[in-house]
C-alpha positions in Angstrom: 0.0 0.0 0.0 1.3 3.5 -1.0 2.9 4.9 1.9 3.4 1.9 4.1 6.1 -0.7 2.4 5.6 -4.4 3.1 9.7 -5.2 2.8 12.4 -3.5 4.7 15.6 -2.3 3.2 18.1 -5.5 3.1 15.1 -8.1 3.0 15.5 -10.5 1.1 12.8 -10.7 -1.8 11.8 -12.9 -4.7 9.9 -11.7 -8.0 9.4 -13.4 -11.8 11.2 -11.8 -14.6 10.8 -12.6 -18.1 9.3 -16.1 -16.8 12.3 -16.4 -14.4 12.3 -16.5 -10.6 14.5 -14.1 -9.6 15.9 -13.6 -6.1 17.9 -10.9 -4.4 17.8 -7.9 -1.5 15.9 -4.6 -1.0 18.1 -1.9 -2.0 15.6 1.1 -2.2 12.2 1.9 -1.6 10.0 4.3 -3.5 7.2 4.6 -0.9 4.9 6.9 -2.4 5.4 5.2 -6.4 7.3 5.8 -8.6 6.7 7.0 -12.3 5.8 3.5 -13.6 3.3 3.0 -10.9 2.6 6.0 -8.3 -0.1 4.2 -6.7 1.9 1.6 -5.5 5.1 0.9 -3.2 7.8 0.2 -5.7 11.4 -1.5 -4.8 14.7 -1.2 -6.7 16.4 -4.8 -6.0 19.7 -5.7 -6.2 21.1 -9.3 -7.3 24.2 -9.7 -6.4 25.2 -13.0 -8.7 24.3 -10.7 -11.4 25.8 -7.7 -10.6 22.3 -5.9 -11.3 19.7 -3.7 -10.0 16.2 -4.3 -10.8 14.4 -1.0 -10.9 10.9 0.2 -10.1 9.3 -3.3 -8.8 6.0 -3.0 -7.8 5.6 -4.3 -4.6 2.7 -6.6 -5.5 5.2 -8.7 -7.8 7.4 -9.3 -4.8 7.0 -12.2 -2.4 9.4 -13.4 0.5 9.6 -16.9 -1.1 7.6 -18.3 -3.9 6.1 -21.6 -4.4 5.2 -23.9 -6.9 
């Protein structure tokens, strides 16, 4: 919810990408939007293994784990 982020800075997080699970840490959080989506708490995340940070993830693609 805009204003009130679910996941802390340095959680760890999981999201899909492209049809691939994708797992890494919370490395900023827009709580008020961002541009993409201003209605929603959106989280830059880093992956380390990659050496990349995902940009402007809604928080309602994130989980804490995912299952199958």
């Amino acid at each position: 919810m805009k204003g009130k982020p679910k996941f802390k800075h340095g959680d760890t997080v999981c999201f899909i990408f492209k049809g691939e699970v994708k797992k890494g840490i919370v490395y900023i959080i827009d709580e008020f939007g961002c541009f993409s989506d201003p209605e929603d708490v959106c989280y830059d995340i880093l992956i380390e293994d990659e050496n990349m940070i995902y940009k402007h993830i809604p928080e309602t693609m994130l989980g804490s784990e995912l299952t199958k």
